[in-house]
C-alpha positions in Angstrom: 118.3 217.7 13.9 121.5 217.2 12.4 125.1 216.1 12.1 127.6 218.8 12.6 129.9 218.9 9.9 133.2 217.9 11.6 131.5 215.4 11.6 130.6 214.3 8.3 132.4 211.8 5.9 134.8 212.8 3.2 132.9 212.3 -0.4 134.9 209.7 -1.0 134.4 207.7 2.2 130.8 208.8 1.5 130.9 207.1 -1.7 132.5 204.0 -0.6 129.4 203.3 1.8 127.2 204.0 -0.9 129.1 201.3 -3.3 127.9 199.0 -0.5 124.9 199.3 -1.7 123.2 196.3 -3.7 119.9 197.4 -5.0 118.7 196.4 -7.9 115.4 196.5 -10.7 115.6 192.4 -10.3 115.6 192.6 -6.4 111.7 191.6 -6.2 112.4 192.8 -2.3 113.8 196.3 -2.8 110.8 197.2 -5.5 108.5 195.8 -2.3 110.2 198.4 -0.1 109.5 201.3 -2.8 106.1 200.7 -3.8 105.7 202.4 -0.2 106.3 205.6 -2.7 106.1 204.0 -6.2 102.1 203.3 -5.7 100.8 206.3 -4.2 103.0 208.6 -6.5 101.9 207.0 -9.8 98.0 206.9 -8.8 98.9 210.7 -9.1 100.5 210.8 -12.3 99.1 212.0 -15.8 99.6 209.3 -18.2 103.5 210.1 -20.2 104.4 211.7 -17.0 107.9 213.3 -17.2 109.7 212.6 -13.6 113.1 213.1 -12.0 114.4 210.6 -9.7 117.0 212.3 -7.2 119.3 210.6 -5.6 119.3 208.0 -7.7 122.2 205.9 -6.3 124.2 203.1 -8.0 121.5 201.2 -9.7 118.6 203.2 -10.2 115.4 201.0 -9.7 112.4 203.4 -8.9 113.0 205.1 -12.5 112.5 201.5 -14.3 109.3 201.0 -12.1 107.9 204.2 -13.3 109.2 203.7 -17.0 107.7 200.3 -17.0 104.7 202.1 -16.4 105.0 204.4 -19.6 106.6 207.5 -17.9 109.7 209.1 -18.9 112.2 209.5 -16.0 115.8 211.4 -15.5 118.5 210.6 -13.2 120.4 212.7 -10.8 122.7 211.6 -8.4 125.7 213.6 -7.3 128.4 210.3 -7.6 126.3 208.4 -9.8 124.4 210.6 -12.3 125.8 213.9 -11.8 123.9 215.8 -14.5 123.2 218.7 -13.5 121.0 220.3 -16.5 118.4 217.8 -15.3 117.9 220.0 -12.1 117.1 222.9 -14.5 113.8 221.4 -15.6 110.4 220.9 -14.2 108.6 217.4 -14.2 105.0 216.3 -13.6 106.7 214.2 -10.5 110.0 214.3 -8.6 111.1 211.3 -6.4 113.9 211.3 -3.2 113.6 207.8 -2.0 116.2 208.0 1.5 118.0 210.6 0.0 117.1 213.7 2.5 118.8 212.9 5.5 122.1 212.6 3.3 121.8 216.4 1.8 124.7 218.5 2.8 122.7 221.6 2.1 119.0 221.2 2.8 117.9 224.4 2.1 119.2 224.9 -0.8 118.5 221.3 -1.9 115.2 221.4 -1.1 114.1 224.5 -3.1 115.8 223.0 -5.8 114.0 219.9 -5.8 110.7 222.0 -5.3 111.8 224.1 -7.9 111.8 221.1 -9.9 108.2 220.0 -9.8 105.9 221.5 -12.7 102.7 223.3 -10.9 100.0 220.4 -10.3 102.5 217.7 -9.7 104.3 215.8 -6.9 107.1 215.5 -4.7 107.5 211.9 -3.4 110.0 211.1 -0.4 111.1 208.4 1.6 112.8 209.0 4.8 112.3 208.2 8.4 111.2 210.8 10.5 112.2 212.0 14.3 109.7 211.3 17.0 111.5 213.0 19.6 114.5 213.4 21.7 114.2 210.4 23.7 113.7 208.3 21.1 116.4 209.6 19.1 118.7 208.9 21.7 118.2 204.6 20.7 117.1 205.2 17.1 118.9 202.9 14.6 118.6 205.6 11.9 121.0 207.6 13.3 123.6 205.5 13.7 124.4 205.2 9.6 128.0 207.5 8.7 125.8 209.2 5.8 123.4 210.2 7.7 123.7 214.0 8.7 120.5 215.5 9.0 117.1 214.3 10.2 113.3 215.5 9.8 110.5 215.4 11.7 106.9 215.7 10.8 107.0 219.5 12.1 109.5 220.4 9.4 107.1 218.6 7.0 104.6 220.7 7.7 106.9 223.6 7.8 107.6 222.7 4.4 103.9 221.9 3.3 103.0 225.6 4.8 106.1 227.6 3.0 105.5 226.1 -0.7 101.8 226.5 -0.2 101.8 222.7 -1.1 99.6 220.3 -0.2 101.8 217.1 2.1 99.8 213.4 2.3 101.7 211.4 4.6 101.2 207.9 2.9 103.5 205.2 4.9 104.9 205.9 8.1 108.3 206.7 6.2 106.5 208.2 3.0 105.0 211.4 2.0 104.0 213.6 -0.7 103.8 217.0 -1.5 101.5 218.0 -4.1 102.2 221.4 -5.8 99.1 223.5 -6.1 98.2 224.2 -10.0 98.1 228.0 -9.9 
């Protein structure tokens, strides 16, 4: 499901909602609410792993989780950290923490984050899915301006079936996709 683009905010209206956000590495409640990803992605990582952290936003906190740990993370956000050669690299993990239903171009975003993940390591995402029609009729979710495109668990396993990956679904609003190794 999605937003039709008439719809849609202007980037800088976008932005402005996003500069709303306070999320910070000392907000002991917004590391509780990623270690829904945080934990099951790093009991997958090599030790040094390399990751990308998409999406990013303002104050980038999953990075410094996973750097605390001894990885090595980039940045890449398209207001924030808008660095572009970091999407030309591969990494031993990629994280998207509520970043999908914001992408303007899914397709195209999506291969690129797949694209992005060396063979044998992850894709970690955070964002909640569609049950159904009905339900997305009272769903908070929807309701949020930046919010233009939605998933449900079919498309994950749309995705899992097309990149011959390998999808865990490990929080109700959390998932990874584990490239296969060659």
């Amino acid at each position: 499901m999605f937003v039709p683009s008439q719809y849609w905010l202007s980037a800088i209206s976008e932005k402005q909602e996003y500069d709303k956000h306070i999320n910070t590495p000392e907000d002991t409640g917004y590391r509780a609410f990623l270690n829904r990803i945080f934990m099951p992605v790093l009991a997958r990582l090599p030790a040094k792993a390399k990751g990308l952290d998409f999406g990013c936003g303002p104050g980038p906190t999953l990075s410094v989780m996973f750097e605390e740990q001894g990885a090595q993370v980039s940045l890449f956000d398209k207001f924030y950290y808008p660095d572009d050669a970091v999407l030309a690299k591969q990494y031993d993990f990629v994280t998207a923490t509520e970043v999908w239903e914001h992408l303007s171009d899914p397709r195209l975003n999506l291969e690129l984050l797949w694209q992005c993940v060396k063979p044998g390591g992850v894709l970690g995402v955070m964002t909640k899915l569609v049950r159904d029609a009905e339900a997305f009729k009272s769903w908070h979710y929807k309701n949020d301006p930046t919010h233009i495109i939605f998933f449900s668990l079919a498309t994950l396993r749309y995705l899992e079936k097309k990149w011959g990956a390998v999808l865990e679904v490990v929080a109700a609003d959390s998932f990874i996709f584990t490239k296969p190794s060659n």
